[in-house]
C-alpha positions as CSV (number, residue, x, y, z in Angstrom):
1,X,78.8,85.1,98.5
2,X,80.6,87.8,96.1
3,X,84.1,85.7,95.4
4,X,85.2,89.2,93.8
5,X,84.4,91.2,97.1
6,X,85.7,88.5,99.8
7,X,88.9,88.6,97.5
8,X,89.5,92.4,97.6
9,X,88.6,92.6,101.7
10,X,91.3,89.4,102.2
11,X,94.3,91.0,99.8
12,X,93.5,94.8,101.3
13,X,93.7,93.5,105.0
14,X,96.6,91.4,104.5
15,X,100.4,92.0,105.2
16,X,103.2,90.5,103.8
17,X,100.9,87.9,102.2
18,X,99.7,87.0,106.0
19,X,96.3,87.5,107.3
20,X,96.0,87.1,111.0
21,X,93.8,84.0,112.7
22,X,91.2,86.5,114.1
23,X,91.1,88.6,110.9
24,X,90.0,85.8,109.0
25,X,87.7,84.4,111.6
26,X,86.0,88.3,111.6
27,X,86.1,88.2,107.7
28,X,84.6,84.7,107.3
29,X,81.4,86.3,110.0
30,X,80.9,89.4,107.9
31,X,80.5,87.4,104.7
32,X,78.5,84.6,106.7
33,X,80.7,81.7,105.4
34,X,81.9,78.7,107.1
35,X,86.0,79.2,107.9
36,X,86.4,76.3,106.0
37,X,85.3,77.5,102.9
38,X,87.3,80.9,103.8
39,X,90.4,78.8,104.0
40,X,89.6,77.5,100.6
41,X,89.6,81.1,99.5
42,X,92.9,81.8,101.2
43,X,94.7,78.9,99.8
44,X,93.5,79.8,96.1
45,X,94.5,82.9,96.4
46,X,98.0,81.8,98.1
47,X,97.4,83.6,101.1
48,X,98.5,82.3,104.6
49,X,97.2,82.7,107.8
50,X,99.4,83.9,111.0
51,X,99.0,84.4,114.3
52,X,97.3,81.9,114.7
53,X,94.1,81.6,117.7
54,X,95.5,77.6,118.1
55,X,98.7,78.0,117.4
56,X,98.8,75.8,114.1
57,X,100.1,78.5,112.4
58,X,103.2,81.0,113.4
């Protein structure tokens, strides 16, 4: 996985520091990571996730 690449696709897609549930879901496929390790990546990077497909998350 290139951390510098998966970085630079999360912060350009997201809004308002919000990335959508089925953004990230589509994000973690294309870079053929778990989610959970995606999450990882969003929580370093203090991003949070909206929208969300289980409604966890507003």
């Amino acid at each position: 996985m290139d951390r510098k690449k998966l970085e630079e696709v999360i912060k350009k897609k997201a809004k308002d520091g919000k990335l959508p549930c089925a953004v990230c879901f589509k994000i973690a496929d294309d870079f053929g990571i778990p989610k959970k390790e995606l999450t990882k990546v969003l929580n370093e990077i203090k991003i949070k996730i909206s929208q969300c497909q289980l409604g966890c998350f507003e």
